[in-house]
C-alpha positions as CSV (number, residue, x, y, z in Angstrom):
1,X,-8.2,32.8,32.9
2,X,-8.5,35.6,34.8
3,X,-5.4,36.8,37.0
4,X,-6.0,38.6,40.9
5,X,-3.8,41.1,42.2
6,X,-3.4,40.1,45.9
7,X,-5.8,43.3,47.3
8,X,-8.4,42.2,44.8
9,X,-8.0,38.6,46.4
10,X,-8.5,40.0,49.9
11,X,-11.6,41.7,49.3
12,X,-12.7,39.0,47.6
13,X,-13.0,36.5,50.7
14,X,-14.9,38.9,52.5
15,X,-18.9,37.8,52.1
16,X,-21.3,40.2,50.3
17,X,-18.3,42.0,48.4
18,X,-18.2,43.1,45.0
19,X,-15.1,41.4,44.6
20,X,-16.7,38.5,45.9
21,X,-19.9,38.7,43.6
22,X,-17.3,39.0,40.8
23,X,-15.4,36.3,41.2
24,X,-18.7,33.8,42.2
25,X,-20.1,35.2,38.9
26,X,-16.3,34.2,36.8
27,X,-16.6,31.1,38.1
28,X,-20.0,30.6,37.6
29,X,-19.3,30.7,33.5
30,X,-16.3,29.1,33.6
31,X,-13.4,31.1,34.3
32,X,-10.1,30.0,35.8
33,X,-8.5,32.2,38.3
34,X,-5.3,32.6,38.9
35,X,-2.6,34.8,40.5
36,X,1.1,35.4,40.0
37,X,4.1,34.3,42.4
38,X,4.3,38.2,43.5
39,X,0.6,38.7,44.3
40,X,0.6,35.2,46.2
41,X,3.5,36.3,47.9
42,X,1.7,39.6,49.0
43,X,-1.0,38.2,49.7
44,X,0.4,35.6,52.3
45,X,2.0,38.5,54.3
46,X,-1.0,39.3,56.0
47,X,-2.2,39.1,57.9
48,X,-4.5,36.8,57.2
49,X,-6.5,34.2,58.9
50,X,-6.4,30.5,58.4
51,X,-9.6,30.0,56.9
52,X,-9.0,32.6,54.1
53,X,-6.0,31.5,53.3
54,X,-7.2,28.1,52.9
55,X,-10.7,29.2,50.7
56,X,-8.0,31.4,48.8
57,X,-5.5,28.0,47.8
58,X,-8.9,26.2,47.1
59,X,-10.0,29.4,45.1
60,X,-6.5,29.1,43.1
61,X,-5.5,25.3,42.7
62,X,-3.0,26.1,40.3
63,X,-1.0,29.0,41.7
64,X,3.1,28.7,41.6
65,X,3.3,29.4,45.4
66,X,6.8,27.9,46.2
67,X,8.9,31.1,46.0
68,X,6.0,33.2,46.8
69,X,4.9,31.3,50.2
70,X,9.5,31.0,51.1
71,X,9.1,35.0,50.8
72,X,6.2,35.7,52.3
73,X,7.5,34.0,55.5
74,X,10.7,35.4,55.5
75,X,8.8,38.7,55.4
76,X,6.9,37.6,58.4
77,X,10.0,36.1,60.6
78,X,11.8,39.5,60.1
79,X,9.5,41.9,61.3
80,X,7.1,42.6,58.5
81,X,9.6,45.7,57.6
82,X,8.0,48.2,55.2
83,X,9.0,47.5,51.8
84,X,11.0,44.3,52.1
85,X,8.8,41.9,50.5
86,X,10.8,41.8,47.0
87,X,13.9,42.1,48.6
88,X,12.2,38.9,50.5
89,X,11.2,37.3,46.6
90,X,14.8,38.2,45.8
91,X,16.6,36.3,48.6
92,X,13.5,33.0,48.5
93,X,14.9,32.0,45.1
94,X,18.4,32.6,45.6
95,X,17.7,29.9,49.0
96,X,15.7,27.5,46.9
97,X,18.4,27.0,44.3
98,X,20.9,27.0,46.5
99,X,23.2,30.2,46.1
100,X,24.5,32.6,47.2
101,X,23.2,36.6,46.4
102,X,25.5,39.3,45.2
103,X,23.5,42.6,46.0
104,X,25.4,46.3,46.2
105,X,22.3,46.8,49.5
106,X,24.3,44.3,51.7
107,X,22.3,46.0,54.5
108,X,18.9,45.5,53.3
109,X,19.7,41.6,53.2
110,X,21.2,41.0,56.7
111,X,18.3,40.4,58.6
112,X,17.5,37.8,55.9
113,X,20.9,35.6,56.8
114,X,19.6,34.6,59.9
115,X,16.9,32.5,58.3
116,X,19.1,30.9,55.5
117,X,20.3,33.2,52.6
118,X,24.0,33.3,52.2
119,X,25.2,36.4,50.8
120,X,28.3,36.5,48.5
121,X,31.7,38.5,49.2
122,X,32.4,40.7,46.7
123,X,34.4,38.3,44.0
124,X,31.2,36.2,44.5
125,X,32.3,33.5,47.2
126,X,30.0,32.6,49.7
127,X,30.2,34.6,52.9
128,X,28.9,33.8,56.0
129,X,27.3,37.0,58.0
130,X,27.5,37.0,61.6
């Protein structure tokens, strides 16, 4: 199996790159691709059109893309702001299980609560922004 970093997967959609050759030639002898919930993530920010986002899923079946896909979107819905995709990873997870997120950058977060994520108070209760 061979693992793509998101700006690897970007080139490789576009027809008659190297990247591309590459990857036709992995797959060609058998190789699996994959990509990890961060790249995924990255790469679903965009922007991105529909059709390579769908040759990309079919190019990686098996890619954990719950978390990744939850974070990219909240990236999107608050602005694409420069360098808030992990705090984006960070706050996906803590929505998907279902708690709230103790973090000392209480201001880096906020625009996330609009969307779902429930920041805790400082002895850890839930606290509603707003």
């Amino acid at each position: 199996m061979i693992h793509l970093d998101a700006n690897f997967l970007i080139e490789a959609l576009l027809p008659g790159s190297a990247a591309e050759t590459r990857v036709v030639e992995w797959l060609h002898r058998g190789e699996s691709l994959g990509i990890s919930t961060l790249a995924w993530g990255e790469f679903l920010c965009g922007p991105i059109s529909n059709a390579a986002e769908s040759l990309a899923r079919q190019l990686l079946p098996h890619a954990e893309r719950s978390d990744a896909e939850s974070a990219a979107s909240l990236f999107n819905l608050t602005g694409r702001r420069s360098k808030s995709f992990a705090d984006c990873c960070i706050a996906a997870t803590a929505m998907r299980v279902g708690v709230p997120l103790a973090t000392s950058n209480r201001k880096d977060f906020l625009p996330l609560t609009t969307h779902g994520l429930v920041l805790s108070d400082e002895e850890g209760n839930p606290k509603i922004e707003g």
